[in-house]
C-alpha positions as a Python dict, from the first residue, in 0.01 Angstrom:
ca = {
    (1, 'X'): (0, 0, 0),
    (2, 'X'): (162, 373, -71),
    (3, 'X'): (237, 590, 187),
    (4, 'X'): (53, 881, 287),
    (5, 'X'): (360, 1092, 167),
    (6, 'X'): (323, 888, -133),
    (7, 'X'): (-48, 936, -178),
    (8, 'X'): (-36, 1331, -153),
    (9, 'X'): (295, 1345, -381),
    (10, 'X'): (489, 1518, -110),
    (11, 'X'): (879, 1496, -89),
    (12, 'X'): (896, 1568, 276),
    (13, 'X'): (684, 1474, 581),
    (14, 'X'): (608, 1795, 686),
    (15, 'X'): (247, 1936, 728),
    (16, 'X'): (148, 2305, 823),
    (17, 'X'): (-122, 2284, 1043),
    (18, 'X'): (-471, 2433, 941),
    (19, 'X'): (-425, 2715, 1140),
    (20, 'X'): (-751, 2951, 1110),
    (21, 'X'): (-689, 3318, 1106),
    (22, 'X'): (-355, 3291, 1074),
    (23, 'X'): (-273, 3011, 762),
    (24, 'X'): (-325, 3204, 437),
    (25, 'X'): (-304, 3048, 83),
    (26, 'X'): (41, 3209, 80),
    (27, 'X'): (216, 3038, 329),
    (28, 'X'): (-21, 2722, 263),
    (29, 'X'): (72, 2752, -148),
    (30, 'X'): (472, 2828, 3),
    (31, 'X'): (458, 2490, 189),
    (32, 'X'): (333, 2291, -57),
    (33, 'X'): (571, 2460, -388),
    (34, 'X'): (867, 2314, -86),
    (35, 'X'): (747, 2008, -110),
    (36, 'X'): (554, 2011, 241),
    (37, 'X'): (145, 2009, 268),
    (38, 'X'): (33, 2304, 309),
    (39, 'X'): (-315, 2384, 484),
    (40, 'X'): (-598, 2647, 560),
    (41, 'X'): (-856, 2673, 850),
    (42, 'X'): (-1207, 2773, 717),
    (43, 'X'): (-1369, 2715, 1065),
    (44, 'X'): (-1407, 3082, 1106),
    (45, 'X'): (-1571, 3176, 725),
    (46, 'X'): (-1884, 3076, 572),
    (47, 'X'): (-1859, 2870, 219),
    (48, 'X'): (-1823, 3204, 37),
    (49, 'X'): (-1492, 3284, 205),
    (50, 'X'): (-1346, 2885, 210),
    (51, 'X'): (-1404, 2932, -160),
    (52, 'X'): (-1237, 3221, -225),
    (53, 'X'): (-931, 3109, 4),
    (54, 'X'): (-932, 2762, -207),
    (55, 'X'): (-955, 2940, -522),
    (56, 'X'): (-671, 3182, -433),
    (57, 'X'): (-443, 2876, -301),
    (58, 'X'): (-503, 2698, -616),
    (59, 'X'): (-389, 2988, -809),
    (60, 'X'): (-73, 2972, -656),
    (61, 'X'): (27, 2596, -624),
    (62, 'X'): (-88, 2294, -844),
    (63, 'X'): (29, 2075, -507),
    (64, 'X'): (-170, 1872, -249),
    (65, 'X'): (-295, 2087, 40),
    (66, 'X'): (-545, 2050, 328),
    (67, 'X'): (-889, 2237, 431),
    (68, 'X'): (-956, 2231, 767),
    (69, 'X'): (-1286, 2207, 926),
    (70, 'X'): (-1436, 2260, 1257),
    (71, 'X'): (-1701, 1966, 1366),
    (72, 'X'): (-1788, 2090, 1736),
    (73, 'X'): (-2160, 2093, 1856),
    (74, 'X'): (-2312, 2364, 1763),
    (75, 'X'): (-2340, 2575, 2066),
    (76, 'X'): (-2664, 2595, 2355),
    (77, 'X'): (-2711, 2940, 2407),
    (78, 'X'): (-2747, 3026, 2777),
    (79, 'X'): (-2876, 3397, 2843),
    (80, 'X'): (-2778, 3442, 3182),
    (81, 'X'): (-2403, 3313, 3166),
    (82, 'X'): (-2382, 3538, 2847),
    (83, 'X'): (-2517, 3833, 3041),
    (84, 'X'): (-2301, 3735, 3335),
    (85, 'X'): (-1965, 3716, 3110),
    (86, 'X'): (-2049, 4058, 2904),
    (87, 'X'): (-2099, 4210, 3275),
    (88, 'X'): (-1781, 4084, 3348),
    (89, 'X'): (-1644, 4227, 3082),
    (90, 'X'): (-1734, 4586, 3069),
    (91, 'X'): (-1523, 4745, 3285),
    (92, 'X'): (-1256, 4624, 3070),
    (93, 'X'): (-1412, 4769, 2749),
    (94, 'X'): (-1431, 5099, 2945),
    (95, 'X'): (-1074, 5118, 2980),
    (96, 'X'): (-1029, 5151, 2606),
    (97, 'X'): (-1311, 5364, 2520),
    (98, 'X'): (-1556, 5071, 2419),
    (99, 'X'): (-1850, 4948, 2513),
    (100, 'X'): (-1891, 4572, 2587),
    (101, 'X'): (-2161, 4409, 2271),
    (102, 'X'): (-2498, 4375, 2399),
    (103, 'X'): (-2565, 4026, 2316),
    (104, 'X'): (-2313, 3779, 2147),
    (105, 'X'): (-2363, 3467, 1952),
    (106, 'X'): (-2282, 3121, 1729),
    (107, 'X'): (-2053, 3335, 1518),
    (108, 'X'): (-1924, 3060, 1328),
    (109, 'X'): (-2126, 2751, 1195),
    (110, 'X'): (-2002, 2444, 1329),
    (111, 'X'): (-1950, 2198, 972),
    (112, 'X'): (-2165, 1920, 1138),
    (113, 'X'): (-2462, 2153, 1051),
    (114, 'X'): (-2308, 2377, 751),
    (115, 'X'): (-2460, 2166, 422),
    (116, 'X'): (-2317, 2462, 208),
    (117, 'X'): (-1972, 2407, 353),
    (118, 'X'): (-1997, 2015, 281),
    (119, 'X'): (-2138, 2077, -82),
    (120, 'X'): (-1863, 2319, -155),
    (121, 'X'): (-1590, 2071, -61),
    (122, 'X'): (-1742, 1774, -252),
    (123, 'X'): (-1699, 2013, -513),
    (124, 'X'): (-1382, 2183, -534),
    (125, 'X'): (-1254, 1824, -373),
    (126, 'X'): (-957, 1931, -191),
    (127, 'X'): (-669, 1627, -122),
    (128, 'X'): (-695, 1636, 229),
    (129, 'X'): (-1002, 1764, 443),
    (130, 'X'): (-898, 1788, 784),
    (131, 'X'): (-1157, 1723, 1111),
    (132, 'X'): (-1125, 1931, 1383),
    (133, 'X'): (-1344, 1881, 1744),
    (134, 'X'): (-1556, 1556, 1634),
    (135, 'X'): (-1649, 1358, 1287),
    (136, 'X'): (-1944, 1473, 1111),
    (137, 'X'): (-2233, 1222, 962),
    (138, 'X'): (-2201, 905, 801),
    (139, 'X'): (-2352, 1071, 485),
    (140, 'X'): (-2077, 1349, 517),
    (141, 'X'): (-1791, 1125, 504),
    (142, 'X'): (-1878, 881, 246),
    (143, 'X'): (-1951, 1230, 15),
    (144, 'X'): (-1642, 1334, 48),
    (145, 'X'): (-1473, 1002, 40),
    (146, 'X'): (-1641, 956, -312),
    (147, 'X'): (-1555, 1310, -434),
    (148, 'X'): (-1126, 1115, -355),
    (149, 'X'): (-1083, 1353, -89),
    (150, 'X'): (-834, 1187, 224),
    (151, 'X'): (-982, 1280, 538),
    (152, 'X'): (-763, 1333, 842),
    (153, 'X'): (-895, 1336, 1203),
    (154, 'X'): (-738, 1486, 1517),
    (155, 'X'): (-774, 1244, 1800),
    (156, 'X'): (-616, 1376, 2145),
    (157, 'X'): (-668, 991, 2283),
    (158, 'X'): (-693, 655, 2170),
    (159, 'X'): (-1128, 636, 2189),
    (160, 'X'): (-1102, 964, 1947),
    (161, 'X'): (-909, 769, 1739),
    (162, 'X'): (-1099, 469, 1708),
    (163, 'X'): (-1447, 642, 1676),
    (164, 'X'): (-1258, 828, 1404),
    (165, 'X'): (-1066, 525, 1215),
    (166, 'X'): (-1452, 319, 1248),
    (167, 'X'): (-1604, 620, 1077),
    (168, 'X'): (-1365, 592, 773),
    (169, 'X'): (-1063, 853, 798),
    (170, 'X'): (-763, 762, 655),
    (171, 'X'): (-543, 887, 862),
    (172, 'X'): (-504, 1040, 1204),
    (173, 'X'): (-329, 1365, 1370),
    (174, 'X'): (-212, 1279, 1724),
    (175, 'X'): (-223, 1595, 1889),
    (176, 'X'): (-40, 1607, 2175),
    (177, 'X'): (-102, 1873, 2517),
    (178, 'X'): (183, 2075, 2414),
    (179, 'X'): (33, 2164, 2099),
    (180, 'X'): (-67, 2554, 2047),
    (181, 'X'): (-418, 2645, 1945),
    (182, 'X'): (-794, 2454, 1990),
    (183, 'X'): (-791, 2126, 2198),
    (184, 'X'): (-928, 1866, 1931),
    (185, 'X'): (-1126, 1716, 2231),
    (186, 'X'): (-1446, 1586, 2079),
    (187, 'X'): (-1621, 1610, 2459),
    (188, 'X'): (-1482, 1951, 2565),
    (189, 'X'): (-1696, 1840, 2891),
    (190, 'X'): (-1508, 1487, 2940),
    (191, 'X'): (-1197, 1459, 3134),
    (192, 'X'): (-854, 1481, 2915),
    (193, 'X'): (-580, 1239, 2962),
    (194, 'X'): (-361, 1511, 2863),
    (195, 'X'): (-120, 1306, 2649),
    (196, 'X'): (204, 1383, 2504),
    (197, 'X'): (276, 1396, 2156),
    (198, 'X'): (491, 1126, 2235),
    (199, 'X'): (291, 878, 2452),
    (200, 'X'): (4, 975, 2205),
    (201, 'X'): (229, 889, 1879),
    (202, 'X'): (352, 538, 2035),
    (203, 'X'): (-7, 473, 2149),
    (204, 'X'): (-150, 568, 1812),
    (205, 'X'): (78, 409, 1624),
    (206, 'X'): (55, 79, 1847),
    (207, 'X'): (-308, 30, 1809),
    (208, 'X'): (-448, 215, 1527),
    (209, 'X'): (-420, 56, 1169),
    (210, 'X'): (-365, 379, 1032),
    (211, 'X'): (-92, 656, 916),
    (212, 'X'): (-84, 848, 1208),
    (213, 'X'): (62, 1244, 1182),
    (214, 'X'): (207, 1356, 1525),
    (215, 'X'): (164, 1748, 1597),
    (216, 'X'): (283, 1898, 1865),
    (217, 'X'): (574, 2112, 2001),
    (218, 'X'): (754, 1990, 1707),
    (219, 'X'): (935, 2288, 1577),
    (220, 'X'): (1235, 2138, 1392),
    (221, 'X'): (1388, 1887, 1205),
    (222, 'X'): (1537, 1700, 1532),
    (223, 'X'): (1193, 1718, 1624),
    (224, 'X'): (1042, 1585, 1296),
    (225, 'X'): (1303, 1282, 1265),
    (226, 'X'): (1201, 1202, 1693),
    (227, 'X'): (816, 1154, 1588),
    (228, 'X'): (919, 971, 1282),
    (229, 'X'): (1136, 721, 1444),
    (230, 'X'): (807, 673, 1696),
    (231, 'X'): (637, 558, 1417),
    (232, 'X'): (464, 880, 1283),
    (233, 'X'): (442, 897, 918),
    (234, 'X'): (416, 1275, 882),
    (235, 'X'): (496, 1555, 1157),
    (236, 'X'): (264, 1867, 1200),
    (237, 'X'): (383, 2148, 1289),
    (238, 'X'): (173, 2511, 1374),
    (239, 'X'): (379, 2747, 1536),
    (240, 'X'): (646, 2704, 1380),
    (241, 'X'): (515, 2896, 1083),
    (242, 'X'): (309, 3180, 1289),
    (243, 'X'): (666, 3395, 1239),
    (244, 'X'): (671, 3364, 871),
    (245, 'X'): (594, 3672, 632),
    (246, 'X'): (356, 3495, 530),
    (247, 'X'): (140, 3410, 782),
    (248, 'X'): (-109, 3631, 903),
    (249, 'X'): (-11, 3703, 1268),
    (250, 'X'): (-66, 4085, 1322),
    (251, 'X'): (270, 4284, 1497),
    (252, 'X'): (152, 4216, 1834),
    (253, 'X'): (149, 3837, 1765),
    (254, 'X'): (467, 3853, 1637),
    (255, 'X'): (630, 4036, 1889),
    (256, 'X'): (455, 3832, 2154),
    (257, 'X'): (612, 3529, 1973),
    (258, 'X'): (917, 3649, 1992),
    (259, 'X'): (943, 3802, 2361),
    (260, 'X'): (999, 3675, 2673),
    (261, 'X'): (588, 3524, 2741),
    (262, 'X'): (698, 3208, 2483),
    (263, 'X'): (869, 3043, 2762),
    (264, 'X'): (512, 2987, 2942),
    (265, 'X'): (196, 2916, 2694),
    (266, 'X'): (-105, 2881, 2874),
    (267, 'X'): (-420, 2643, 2829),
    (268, 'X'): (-714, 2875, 2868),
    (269, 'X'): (-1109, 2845, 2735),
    (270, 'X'): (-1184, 3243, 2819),
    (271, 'X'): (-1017, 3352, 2438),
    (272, 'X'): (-1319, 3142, 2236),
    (273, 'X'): (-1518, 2913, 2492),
    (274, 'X'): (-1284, 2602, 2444),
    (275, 'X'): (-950, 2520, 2583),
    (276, 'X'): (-680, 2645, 2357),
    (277, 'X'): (-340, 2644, 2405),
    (278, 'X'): (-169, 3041, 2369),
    (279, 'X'): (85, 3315, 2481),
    (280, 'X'): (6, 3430, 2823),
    (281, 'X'): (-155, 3785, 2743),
    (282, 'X'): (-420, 4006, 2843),
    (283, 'X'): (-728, 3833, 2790),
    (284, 'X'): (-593, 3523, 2984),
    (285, 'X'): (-497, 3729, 3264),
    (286, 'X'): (-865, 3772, 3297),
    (287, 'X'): (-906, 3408, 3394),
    (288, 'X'): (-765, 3507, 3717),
    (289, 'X'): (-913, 3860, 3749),
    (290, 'X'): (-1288, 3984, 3605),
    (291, 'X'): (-1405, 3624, 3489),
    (292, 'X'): (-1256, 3424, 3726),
    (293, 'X'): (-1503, 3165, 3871),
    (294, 'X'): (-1785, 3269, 3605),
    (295, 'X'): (-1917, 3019, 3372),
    (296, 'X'): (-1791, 3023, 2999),
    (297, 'X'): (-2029, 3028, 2712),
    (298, 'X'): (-2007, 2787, 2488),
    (299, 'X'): (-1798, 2808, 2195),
    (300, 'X'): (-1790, 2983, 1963),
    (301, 'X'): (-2026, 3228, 2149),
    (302, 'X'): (-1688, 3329, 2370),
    (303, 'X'): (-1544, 3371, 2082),
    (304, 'X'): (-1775, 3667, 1987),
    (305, 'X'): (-1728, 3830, 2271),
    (306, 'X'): (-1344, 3786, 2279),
    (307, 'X'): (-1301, 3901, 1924),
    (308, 'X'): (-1511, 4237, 2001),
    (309, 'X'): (-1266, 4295, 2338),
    (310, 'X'): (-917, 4243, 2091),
    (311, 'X'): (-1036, 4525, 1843),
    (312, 'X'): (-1110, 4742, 2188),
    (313, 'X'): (-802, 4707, 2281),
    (314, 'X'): (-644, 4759, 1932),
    (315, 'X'): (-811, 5022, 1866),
    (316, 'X'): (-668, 5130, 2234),
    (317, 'X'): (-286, 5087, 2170),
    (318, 'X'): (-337, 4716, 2350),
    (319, 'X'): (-295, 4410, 2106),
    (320, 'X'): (-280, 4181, 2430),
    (321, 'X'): (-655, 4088, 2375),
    (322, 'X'): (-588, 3874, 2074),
    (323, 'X'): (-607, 3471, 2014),
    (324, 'X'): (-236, 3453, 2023),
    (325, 'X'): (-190, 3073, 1961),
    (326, 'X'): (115, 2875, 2036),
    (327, 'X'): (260, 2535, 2169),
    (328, 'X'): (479, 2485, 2436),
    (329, 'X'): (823, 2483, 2090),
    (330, 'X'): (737, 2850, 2096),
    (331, 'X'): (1089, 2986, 2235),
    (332, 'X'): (1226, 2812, 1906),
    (333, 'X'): (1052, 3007, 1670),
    (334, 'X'): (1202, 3182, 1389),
    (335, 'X'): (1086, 3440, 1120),
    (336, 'X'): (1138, 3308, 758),
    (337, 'X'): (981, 3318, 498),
    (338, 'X'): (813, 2961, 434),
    (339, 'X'): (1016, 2830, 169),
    (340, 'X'): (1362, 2913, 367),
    (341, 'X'): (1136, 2756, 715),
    (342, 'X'): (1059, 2405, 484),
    (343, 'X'): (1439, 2439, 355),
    (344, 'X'): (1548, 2425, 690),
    (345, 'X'): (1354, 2195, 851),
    (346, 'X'): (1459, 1928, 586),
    (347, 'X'): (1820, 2031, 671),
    (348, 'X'): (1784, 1959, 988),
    (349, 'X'): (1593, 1654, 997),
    (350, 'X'): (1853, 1512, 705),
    (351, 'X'): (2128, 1627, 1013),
    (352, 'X'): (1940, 1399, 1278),
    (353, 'X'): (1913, 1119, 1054),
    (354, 'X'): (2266, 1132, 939),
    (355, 'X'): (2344, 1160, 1303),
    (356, 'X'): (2120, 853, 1430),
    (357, 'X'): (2282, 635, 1171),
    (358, 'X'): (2661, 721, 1251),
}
């Protein structure tokens, strides 16, 4: 049977993770032209904006690359803890010359329930289709499966990755805890095991009969060649690209990135209503000051309100407020442009292997 590397034509096992907001089809095309797969997030755009960014990444690359999907439950509304959490909230708003929203919502629909989303990937059939949060329907899968799309699944332990392998995928991202951005829990409510990329990789690898893609705190090639030799047939890697040109990481981001705070990510739900992994900054401090103890929305109805706080505060000199994702590899950043980034990570993990078999 070919490889997944094989399957997707790619000449290195490197994937960019899907990561929305800040993945454009730049840096996606960029990966891809290296000979990496490259990947967007349309989690936070309807179907008229995941077309545009497809059409604009095609323009640029005639390589595999990956659309990313979010399939959480769609979110229970719950007046009082919103009304609670904008309360909360207000006297922050007032410090930068805002006022907190009135009401906030399901800003983003979840792909479980988007059939305009589905239809437009079974169209423009994409090589990979990532699954973020959960699997959608039966009916969902075997569309896109017919359409010769290879679905990927994020499984955080091995049940996710079963429920996911029994529903079809063909292959599976092991994220591990130290990974930067949303928590591909399925059950945000059920307790996580909080595995390692590399406990999760061996476990994966052990059990599942499928290609398994280890993400994680992986941030160069020493790291790549590490989750290989655990039996991963592809490393993922997110952060690691948040410096590039390319990416779209505002100033504040970067410099965030780049400072001191990288030493110490933080797991926090308060940014969009599920736990995320991100640079200690101003809106997490507010897990331990105005919203401490209150009850968080449900995603992405957090989100709402979170988004509205960051432009307060940008619009207030204060870019702290932001969804500044990031694993736990963050201190080994580094700004290049993509191309250079992939060029050095297969450096690097050509080093290690030279090195292992001396």
């Amino acid at each position: 049977m070919a490889s997944l590397m094989q399957r997707l034509g790619l000449k290195l096992p490197i994937v960019q993770a899907p990561m929305a907001g800040t993945s454009t089809p730049a840096l996606a095309a960029a990966v891809t032209n290296a000979g990496g797969l490259g990947s967007i997030g349309v989690g936070a755009t309807d179907s008229a904006g995941a077309r545009s960014m497809v059409e604009a990444l095609r323009g640029r690359t005639n390589g595999a690359f990956n659309v990313n999907v979010f399939c959480h439950r769609p979110a229970t509304a719950d007046a009082d803890r919103e009304r609670a959490w904008l309360s909360a909230l207000e006297p922050v708003f007032k410090r930068y010359g805002a006022q907190a929203p009135a009401a906030i919502g399901e800003i983003y629909t979840s792909f479980l329930a988007d059939e305009a989303m589905q239809d437009l990937l079974v169209e423009m059939r994409p090589a990979v289709v990532s699954l973020h949060f959960g699997l959608p329907s039966a009916r969902t899968i075997g569309r896109l499966k017919s359409a010769g799309v290879i679905l990927f699944s994020t499984a955080t332990n091995l049940e996710e990755a079963e429920k996911a392998a029994a529903a079809g995928v063909d292959a599976i991202v092991a994220q591990g805890y130290e990974a930067g951005g949303h928590r591909g829990v399925f059950d945000p409510d059920a307790p996580d095991a909080k595995l390692g990329v590399f406990a999760l990789t061996r476990l994966l690898v052990s059990r599942i009969s499928l290609p398994v893609i280890a993400a994680g705190g992986i941030m160069d090639g020493a790291g790549i060649a590490a989750v290989l030799d655990l039996g991963a047939e592809l490393a993922q890697l997110g952060t690691a690209f948040v410096g590039c040109p390319e990416s779209n990481a505002d100033d504040y981001y970067r410099r965030a990135l780049f400072g001191p705070g990288a030493m110490a990510t933080r797991m926090s739900a308060v940014i969009s209503g599920r736990p995320a992994r991100c640079l200690a900054n101003r809106i997490t401090a507010l897990e331990d000051e105005e919203l401490k103890g209150l009850a968080i929305p449900d995603y992405p109805i957090t989100y709402d309100a979170g988004k509205a706080l960051a432009a307060a505060g940008r619009a207030g000199g204060e870019g702290g407020f932001g969804a500044q994702w990031a694993g736990q590899g963050a201190p080994l950043a580094r700004s290049l442009p993509a191309a250079e980034l992939v060029a050095a990570l297969a450096r690097e993990l050509a080093d290690a292997r030279g090195r292992a078999a001396a």
